[in-house]
C-alpha positions in Angstrom: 0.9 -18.9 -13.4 4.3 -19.2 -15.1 4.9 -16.2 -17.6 7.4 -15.2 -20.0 10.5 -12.9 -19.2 9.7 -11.1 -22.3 5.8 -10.5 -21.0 7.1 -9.5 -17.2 9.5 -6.8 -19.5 6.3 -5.4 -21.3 4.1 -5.9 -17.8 7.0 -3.6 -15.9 7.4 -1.3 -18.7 3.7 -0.8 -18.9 3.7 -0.3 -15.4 6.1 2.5 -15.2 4.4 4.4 -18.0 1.2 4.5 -15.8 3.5 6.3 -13.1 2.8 10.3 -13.1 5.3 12.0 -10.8 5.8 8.5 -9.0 2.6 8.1 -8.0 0.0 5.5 -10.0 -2.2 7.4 -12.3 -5.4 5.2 -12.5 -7.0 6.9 -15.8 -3.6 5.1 -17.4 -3.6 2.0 -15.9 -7.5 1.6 -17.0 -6.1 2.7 -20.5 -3.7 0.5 -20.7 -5.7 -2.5 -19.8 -8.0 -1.6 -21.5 -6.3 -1.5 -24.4 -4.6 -4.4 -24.2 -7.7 -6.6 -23.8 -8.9 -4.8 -27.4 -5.4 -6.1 -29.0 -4.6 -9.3 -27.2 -0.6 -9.1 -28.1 0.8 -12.1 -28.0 1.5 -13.4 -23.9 -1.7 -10.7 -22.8 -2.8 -12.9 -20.0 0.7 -13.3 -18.3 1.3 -8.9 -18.7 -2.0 -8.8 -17.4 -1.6 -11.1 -14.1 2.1 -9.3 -14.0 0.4 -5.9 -14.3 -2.5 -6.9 -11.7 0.4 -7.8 -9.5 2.2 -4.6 -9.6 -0.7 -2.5 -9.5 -1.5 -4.3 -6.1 1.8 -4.1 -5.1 1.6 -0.6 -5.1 -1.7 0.3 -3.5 -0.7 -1.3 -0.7 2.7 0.9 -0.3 0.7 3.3 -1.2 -1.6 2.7 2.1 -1.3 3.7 5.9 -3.7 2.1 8.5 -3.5 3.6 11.3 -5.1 2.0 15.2 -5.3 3.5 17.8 -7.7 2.7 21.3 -10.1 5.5 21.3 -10.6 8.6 18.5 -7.7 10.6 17.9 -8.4 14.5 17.6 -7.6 16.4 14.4 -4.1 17.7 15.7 -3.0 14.0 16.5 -4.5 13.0 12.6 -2.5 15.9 11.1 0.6 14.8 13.2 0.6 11.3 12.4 0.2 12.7 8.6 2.6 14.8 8.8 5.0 12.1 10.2 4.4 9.5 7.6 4.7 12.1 4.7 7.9 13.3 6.0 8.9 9.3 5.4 6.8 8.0 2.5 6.1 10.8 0.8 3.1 12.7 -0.3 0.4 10.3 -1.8 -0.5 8.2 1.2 -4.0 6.8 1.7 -4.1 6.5 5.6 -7.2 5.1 7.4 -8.1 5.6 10.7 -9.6 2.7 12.7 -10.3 2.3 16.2 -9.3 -1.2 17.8 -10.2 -1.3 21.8 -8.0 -4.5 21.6 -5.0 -2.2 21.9 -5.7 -0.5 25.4 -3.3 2.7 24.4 -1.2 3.9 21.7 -0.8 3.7 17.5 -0.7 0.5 15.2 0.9 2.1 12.0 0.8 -0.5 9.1 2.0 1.0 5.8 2.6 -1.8 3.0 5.1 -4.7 5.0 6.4 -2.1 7.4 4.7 -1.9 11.1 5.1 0.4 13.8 3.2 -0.8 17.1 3.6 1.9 19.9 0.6 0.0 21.7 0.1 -0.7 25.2 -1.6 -4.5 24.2 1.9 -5.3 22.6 4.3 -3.9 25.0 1.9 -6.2 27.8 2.9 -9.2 25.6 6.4 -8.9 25.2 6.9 -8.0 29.0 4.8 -11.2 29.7 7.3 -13.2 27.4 10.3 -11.4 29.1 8.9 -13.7 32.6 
């Protein structure tokens, strides 16, 4: 859906009045589109798509998934925290899910970024290296 510059303008703006302390305040963002539907400004479909996007957008930086072969214990969790705190920031969702496929190590995924420590990957790339 093609949208106006002047509706992706009010859709950012919007967006950034949302933000508490940099981090998405969901209480505004239901306000806001909530309130929007009620008035219908003129271009409301295209700030809401734009706003939809963003909002998205930033959920999933907002995210860490985190693999590893078999159950980390708590001082590994609160390391691996630690460690993507010290780099995103505080505010990160991280989710911890077990994946056999990976034979050893940590599959860090955090928005478009990926760190892959695991044993199934460095397998693969020495295979490719033959």
């Amino acid at each position: 859906m093609k949208i106006s510059k002047q509706s992706q303008r009010e859709a950012r703006q919007l967006f950034r009045n949302c933000q508490v302390n940099g981090l998405l305040d969901e209480n505004r963002v239901r306000q806001t589109i909530s309130l929007l539907v009620e008035k219908k400004p003129r271009g409301y479909v295209g700030i809401l798509s734009r706003m939809h996007r963003l909002v998205k957008l930033d959920l999933e930086q907002h995210a860490a998934h985190v693999e590893s072969a078999t159950p980390l214990t708590d001082d590994v969790r609160a390391g691996v925290k630690n460690q993507l705190d010290g780099i995103y920031g505080t505010g990160l969702s991280i989710t911890f899910l077990e994946n056999p496929a990976l034979l050893g190590g940590l599959r860090i995924r955090v928005g478009s970024d990926l760190y892959d420590g695991s044993v199934k990957t460095r397998l693969e790339k020495l295979e490719q290296s033959f």
